[in-house]
Jmol script that loads the backbone (N, CA, C; Angstrom):
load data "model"
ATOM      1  N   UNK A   1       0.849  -1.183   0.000  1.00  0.00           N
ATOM      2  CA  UNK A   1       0.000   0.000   0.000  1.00  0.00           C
ATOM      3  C   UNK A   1       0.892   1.242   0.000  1.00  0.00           C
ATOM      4  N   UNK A   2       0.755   2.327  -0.610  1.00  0.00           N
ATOM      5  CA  UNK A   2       1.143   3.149  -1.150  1.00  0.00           C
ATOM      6  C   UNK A   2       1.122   4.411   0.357  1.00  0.00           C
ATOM      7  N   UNK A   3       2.043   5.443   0.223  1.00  0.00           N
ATOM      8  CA  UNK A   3       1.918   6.540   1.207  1.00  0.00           C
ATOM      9  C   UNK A   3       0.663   7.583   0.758  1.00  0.00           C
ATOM     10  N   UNK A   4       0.451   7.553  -0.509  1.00  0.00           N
ATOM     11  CA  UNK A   4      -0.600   8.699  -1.501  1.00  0.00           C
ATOM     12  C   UNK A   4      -1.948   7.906  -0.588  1.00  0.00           C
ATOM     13  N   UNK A   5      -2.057   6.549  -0.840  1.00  0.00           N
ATOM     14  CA  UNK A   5      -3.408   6.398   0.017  1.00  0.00           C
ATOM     15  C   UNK A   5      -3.222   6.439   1.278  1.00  0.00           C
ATOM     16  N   UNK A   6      -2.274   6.036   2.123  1.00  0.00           N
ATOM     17  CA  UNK A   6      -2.561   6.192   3.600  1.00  0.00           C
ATOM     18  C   UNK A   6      -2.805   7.056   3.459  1.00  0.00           C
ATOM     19  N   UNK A   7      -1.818   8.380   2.831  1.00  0.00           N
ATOM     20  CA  UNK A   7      -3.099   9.784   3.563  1.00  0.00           C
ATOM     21  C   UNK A   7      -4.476  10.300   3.121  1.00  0.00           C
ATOM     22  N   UNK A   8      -4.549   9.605   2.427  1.00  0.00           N
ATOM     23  CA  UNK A   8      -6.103   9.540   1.804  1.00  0.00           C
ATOM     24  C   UNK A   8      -7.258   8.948   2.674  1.00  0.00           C
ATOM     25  N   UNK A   9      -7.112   7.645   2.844  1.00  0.00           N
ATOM     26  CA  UNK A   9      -7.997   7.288   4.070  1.00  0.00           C
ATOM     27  C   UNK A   9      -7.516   8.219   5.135  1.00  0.00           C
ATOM     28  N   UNK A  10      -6.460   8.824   5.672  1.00  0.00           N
ATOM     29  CA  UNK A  10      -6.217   9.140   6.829  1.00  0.00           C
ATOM     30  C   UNK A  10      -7.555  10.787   7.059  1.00  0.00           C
ATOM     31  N   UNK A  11      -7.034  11.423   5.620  1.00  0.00           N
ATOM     32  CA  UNK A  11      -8.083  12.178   5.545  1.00  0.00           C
ATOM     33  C   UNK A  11      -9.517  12.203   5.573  1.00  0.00           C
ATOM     34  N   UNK A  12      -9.352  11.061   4.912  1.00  0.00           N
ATOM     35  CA  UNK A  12     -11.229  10.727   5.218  1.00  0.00           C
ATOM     36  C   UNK A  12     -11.684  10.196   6.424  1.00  0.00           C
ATOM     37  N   UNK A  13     -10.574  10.223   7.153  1.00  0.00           N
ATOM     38  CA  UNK A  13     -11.012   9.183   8.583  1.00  0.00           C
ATOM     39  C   UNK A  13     -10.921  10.671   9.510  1.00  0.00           C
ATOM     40  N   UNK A  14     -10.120  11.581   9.207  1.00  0.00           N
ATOM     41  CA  UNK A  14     -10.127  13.243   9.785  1.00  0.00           C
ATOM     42  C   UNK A  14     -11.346  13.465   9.463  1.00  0.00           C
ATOM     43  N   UNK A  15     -12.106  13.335   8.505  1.00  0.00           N
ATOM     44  CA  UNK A  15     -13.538  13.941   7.931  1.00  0.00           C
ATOM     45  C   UNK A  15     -14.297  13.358   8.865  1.00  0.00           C
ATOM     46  N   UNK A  16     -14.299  12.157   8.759  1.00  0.00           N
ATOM     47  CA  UNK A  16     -15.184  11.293   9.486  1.00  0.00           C
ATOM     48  C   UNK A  16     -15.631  11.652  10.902  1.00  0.00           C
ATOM     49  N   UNK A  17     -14.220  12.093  11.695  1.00  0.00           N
ATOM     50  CA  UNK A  17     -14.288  12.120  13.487  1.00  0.00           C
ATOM     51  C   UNK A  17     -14.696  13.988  13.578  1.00  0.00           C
ATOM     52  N   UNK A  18     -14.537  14.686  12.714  1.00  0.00           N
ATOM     53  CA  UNK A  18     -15.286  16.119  12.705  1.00  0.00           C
ATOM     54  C   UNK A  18     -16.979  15.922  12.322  1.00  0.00           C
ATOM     55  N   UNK A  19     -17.183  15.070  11.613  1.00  0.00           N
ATOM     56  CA  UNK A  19     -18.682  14.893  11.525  1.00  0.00           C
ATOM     57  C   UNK A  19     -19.202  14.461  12.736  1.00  0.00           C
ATOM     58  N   UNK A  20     -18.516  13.408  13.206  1.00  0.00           N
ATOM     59  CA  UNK A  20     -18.738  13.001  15.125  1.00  0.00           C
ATOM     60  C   UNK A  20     -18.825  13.540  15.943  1.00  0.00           C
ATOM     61  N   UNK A  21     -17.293  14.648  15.605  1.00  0.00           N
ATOM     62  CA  UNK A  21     -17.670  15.421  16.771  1.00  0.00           C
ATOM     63  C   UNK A  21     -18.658  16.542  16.729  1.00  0.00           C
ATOM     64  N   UNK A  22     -18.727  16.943  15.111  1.00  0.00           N
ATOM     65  CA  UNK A  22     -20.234  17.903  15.420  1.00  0.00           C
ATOM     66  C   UNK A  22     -21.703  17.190  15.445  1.00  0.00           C
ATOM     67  N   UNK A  23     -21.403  15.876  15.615  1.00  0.00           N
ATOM     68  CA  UNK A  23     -23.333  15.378  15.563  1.00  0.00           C
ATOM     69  C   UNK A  23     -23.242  15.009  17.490  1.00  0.00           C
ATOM     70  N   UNK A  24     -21.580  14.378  18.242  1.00  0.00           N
ATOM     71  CA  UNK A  24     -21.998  14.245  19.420  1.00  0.00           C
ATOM     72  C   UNK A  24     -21.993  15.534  20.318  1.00  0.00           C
ATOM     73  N   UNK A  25     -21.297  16.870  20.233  1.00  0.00           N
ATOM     74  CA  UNK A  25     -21.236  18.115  20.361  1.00  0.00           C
ATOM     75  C   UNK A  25     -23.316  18.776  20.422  1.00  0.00           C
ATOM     76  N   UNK A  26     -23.902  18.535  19.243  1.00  0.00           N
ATOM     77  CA  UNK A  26     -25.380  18.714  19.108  1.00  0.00           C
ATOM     78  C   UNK A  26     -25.901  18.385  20.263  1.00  0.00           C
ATOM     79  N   UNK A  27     -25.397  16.687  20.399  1.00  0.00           N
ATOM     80  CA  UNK A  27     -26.424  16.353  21.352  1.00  0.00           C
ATOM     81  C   UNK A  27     -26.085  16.131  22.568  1.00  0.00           C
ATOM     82  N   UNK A  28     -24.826  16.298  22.982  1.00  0.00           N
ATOM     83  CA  UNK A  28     -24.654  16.610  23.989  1.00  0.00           C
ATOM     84  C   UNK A  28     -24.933  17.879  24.753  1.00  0.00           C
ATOM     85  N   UNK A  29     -24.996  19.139  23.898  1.00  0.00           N
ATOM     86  CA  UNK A  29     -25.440  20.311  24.020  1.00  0.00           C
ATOM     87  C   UNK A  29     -26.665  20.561  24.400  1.00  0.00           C
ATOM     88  N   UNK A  30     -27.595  19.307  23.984  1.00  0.00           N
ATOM     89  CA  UNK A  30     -29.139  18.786  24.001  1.00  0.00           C
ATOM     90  C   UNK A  30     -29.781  19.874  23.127  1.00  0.00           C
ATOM     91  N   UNK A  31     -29.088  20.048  22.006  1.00  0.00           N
ATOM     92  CA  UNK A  31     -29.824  21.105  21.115  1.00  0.00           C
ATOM     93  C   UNK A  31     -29.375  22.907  21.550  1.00  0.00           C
ATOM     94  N   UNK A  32     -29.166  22.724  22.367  1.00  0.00           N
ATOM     95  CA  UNK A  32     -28.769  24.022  22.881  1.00  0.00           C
ATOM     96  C   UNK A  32     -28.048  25.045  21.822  1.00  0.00           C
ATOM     97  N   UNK A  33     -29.025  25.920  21.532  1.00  0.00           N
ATOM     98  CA  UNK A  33     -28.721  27.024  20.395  1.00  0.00           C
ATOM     99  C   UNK A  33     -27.500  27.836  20.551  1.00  0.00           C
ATOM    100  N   UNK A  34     -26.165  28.054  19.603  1.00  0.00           N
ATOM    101  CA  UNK A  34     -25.613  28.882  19.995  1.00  0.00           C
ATOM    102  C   UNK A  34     -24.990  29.724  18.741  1.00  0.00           C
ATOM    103  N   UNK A  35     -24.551  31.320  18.894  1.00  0.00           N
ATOM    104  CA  UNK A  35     -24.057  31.395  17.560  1.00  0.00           C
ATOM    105  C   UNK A  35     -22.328  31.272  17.313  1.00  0.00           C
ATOM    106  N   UNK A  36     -22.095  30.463  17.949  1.00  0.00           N
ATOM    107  CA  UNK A  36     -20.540  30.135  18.573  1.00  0.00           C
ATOM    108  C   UNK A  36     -20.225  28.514  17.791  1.00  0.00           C
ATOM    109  N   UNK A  37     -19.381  28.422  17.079  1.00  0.00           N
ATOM    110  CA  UNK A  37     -18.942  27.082  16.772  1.00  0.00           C
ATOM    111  C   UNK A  37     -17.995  26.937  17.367  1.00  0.00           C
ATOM    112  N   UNK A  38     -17.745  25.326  17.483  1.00  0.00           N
ATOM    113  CA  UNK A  38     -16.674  24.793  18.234  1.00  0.00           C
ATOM    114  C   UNK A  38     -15.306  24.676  17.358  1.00  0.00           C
ATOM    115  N   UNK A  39     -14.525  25.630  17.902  1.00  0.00           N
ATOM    116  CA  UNK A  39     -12.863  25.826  17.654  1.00  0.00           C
ATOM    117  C   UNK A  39     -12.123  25.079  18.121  1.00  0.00           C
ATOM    118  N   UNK A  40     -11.145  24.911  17.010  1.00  0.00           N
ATOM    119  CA  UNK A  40     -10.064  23.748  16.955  1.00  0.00           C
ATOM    120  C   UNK A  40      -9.225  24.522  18.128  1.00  0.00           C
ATOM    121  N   UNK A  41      -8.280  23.846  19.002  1.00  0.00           N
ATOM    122  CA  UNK A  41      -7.509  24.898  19.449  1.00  0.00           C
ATOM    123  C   UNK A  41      -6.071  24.146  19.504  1.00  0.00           C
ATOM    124  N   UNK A  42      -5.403  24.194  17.860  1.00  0.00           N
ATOM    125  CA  UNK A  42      -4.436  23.737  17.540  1.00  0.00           C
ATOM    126  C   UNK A  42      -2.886  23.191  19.003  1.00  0.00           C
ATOM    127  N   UNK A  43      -3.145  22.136  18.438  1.00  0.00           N
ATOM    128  CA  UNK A  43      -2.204  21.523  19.812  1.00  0.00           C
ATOM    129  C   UNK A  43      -2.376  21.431  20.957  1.00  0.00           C
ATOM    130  N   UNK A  44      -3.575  21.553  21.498  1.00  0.00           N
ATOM    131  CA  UNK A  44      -4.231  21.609  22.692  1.00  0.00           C
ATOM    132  C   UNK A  44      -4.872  20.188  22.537  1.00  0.00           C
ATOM    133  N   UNK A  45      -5.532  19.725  21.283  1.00  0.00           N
ATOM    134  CA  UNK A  45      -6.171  18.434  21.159  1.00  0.00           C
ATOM    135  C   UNK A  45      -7.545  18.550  21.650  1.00  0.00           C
ATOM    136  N   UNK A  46      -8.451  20.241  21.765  1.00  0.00           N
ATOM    137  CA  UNK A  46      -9.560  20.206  22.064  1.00  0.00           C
ATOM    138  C   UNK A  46     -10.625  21.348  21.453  1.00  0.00           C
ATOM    139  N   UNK A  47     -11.659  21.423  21.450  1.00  0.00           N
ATOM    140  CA  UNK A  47     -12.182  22.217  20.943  1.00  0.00           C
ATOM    141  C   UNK A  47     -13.157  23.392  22.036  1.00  0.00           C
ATOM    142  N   UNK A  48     -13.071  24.547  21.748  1.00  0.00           N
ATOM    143  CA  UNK A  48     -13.716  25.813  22.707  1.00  0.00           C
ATOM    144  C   UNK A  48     -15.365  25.729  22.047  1.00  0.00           C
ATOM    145  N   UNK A  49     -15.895  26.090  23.074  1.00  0.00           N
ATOM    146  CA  UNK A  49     -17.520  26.539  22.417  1.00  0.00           C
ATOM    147  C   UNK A  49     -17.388  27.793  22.156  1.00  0.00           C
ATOM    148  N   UNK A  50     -16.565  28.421  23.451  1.00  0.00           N
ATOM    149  CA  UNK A  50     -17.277  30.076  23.159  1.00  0.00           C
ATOM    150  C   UNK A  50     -15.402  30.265  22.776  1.00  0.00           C
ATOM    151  N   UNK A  51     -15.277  31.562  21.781  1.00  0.00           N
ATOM    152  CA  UNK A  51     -13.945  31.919  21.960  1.00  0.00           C
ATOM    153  C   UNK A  51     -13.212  32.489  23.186  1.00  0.00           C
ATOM    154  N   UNK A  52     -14.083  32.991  24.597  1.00  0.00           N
ATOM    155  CA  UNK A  52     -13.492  33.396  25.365  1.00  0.00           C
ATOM    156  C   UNK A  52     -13.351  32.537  26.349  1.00  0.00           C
ATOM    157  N   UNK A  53     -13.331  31.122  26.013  1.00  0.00           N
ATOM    158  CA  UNK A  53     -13.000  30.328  27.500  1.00  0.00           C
ATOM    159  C   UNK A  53     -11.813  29.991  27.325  1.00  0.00           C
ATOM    160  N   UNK A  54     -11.212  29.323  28.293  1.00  0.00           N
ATOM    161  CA  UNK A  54      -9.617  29.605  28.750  1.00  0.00           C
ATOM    162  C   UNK A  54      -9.372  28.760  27.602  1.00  0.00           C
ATOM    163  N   UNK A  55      -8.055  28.920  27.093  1.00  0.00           N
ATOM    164  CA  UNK A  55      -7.051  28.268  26.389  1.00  0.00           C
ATOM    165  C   UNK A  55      -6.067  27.503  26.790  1.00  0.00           C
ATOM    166  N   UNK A  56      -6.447  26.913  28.102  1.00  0.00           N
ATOM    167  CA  UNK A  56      -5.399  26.046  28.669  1.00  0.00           C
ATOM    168  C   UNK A  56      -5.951  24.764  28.028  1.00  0.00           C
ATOM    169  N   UNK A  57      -5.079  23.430  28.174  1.00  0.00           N
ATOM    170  CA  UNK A  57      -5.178  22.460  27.497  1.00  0.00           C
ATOM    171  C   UNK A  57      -6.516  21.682  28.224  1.00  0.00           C
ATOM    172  N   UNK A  58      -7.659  21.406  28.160  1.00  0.00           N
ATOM    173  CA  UNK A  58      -8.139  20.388  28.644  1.00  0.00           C
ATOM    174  C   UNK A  58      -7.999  19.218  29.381  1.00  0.00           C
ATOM    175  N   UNK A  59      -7.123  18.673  29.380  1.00  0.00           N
ATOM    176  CA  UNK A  59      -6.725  17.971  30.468  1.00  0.00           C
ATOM    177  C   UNK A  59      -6.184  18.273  31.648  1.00  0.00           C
ATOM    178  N   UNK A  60      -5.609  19.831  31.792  1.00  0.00           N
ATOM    179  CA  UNK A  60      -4.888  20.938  33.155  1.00  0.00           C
ATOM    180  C   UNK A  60      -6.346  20.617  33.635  1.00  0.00           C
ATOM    181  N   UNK A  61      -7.349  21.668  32.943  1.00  0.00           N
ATOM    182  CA  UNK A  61      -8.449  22.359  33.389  1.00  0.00           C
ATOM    183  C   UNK A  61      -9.121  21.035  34.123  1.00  0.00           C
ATOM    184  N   UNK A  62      -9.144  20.065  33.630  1.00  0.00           N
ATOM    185  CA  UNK A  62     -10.210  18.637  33.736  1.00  0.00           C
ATOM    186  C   UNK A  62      -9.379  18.314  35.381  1.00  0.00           C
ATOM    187  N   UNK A  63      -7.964  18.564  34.989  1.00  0.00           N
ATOM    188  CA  UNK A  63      -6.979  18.119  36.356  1.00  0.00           C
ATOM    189  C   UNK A  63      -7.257  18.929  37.269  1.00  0.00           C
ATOM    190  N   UNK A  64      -7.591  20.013  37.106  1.00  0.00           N
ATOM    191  CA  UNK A  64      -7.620  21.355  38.190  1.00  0.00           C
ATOM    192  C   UNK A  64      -8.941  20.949  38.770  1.00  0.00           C
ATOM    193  N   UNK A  65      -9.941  20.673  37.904  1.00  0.00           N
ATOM    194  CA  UNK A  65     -11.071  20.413  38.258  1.00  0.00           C
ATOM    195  C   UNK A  65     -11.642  18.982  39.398  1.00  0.00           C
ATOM    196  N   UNK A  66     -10.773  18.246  38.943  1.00  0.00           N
ATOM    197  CA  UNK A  66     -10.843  16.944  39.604  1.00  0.00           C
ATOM    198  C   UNK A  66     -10.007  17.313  40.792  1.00  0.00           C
ATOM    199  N   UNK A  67      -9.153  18.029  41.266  1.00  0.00           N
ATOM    200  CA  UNK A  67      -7.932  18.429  42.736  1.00  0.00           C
ATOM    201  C   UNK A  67      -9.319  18.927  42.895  1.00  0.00           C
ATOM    202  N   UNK A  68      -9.629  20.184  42.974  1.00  0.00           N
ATOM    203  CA  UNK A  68     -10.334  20.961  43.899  1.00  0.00           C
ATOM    204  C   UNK A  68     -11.762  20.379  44.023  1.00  0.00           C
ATOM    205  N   UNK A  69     -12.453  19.827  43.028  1.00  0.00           N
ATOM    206  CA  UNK A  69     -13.741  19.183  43.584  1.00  0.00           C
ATOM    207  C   UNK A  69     -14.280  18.072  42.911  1.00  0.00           C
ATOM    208  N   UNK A  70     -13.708  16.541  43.107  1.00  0.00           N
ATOM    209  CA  UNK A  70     -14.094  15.580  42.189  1.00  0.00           C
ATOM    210  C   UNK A  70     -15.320  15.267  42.027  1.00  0.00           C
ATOM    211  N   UNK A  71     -15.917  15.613  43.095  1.00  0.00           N
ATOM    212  CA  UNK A  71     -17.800  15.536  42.827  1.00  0.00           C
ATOM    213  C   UNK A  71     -17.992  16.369  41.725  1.00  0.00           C
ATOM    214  N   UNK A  72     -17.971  17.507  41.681  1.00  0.00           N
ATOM    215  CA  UNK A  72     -18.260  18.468  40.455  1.00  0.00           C
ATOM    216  C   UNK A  72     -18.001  17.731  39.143  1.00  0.00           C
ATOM    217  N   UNK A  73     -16.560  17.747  38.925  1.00  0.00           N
ATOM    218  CA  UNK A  73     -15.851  17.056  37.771  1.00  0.00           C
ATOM    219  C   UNK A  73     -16.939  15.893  37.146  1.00  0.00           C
ATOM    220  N   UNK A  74     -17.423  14.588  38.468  1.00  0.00           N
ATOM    221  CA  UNK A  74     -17.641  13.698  38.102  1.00  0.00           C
ATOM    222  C   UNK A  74     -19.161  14.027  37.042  1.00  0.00           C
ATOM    223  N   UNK A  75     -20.088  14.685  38.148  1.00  0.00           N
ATOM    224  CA  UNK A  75     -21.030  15.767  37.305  1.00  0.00           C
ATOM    225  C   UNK A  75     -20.735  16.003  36.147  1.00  0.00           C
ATOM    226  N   UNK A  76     -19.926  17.190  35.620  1.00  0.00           N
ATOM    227  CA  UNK A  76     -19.781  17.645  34.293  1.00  0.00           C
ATOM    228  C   UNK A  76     -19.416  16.272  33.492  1.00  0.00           C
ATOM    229  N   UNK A  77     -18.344  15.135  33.851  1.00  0.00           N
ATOM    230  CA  UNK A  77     -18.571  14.413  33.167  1.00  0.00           C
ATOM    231  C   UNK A  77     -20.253  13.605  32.563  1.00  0.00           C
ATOM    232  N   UNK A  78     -20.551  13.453  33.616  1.00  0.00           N
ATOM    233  CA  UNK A  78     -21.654  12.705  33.350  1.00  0.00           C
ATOM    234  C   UNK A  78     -22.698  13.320  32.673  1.00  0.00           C
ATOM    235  N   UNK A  79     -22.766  14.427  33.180  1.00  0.00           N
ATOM    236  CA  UNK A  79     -23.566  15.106  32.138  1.00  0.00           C
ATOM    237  C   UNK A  79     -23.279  15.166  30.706  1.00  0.00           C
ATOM    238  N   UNK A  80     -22.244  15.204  30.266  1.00  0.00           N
ATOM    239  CA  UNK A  80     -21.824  14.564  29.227  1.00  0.00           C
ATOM    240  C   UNK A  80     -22.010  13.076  28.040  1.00  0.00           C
ATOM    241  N   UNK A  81     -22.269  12.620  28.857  1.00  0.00           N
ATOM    242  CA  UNK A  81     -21.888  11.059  29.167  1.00  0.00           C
ATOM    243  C   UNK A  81     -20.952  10.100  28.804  1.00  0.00           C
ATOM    244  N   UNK A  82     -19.750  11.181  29.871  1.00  0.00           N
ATOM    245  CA  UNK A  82     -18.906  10.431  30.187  1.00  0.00           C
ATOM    246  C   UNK A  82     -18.270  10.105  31.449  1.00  0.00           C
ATOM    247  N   UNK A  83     -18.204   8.543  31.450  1.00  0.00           N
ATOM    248  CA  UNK A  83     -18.219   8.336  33.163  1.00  0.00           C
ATOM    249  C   UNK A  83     -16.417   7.643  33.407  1.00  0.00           C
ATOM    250  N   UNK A  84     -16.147   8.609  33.722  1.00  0.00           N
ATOM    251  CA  UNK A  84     -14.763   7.620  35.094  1.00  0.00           C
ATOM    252  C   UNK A  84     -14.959   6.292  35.676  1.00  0.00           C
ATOM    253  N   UNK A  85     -14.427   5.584  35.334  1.00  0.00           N
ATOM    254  CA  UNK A  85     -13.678   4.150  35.801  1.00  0.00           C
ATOM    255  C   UNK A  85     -12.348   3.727  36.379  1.00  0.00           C
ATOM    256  N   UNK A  86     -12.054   3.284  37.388  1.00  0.00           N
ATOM    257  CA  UNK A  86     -11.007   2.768  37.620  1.00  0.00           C
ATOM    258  C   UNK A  86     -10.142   1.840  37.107  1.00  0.00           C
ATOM    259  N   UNK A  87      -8.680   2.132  36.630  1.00  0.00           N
ATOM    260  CA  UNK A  87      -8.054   1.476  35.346  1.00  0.00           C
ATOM    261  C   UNK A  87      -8.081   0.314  35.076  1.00  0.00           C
ATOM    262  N   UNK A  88      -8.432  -0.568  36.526  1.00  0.00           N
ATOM    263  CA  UNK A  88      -8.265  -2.042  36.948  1.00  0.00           C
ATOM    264  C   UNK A  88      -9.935  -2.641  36.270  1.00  0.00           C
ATOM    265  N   UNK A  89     -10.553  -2.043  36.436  1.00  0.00           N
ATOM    266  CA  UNK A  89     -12.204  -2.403  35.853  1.00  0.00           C
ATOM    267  C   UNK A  89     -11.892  -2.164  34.502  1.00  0.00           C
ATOM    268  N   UNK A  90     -11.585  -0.977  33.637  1.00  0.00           N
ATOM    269  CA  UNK A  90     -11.632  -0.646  32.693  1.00  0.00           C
ATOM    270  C   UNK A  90     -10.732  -2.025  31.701  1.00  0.00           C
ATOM    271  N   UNK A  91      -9.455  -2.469  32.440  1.00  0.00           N
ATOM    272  CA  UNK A  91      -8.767  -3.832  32.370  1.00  0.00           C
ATOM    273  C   UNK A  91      -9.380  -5.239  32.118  1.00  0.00           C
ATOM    274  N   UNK A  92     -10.542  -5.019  33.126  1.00  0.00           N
ATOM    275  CA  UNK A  92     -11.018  -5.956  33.345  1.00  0.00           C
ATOM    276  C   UNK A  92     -12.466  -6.212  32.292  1.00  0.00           C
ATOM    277  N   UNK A  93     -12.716  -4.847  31.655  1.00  0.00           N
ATOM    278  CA  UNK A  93     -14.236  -5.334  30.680  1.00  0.00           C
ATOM    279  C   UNK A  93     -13.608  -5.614  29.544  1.00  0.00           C
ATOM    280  N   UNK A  94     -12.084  -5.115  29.095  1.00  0.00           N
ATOM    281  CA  UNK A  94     -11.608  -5.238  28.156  1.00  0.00           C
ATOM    282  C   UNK A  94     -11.366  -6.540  27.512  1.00  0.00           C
ATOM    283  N   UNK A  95     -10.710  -7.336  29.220  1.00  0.00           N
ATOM    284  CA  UNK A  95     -10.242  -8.943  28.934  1.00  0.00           C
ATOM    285  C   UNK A  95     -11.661  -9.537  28.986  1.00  0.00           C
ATOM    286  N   UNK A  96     -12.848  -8.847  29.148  1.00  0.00           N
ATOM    287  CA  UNK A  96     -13.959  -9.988  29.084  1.00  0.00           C
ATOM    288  C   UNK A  96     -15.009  -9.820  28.155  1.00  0.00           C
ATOM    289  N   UNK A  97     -14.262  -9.214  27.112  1.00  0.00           N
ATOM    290  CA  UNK A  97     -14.893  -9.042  25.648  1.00  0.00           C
ATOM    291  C   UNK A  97     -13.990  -9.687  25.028  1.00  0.00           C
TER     292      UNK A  97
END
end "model"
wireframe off; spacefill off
backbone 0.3
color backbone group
């Protein structure tokens, strides 16, 4: 297989996870109207809703968030729906699929 197609699928597989992330972004938002699109924020590996929220990397902020109040954190995750697991469980559904 050729380098011209790896980056060809690679691109279409980039297309692919921006369509994802704007159809799971929708509904995670629960429809929530805004006139703000979600910005790339090159090398950070995350995207802003509004342009004025912090520009620190997402994982600081997620870290800062989880030190000072992991109840909260666990919240915003979930509201999301995404839930925290402990690495040893997460280990463990893996080996039992």
């Amino acid at each position: 297989r050729n380098k011209e197609s790896a980056f060809d699928d690679l691109i279409d597989y980039v297309k692919f996870l921006k369509l994802q992330l704007k159809v799971l972004s929708e509904s995670r938002l629960d429809g929530e109207e805004t006139d703000h699109r979600f910005v790339h924020v090159e090398g950070y590996g995350h995207y802003l809703l509004h342009p004025q929220m912090s520009a620190e990397p997402l994982g600081e902020m997620m870290g800062q968030l989880m030190e000072s109040n992991m109840q909260v954190a666990n919240q915003l995750l979930e509201s999301k729906g995404i839930a925290l697991f402990p690495l040893e469980f997460a280990y463990t559904l893996l080996r039992s699929s």
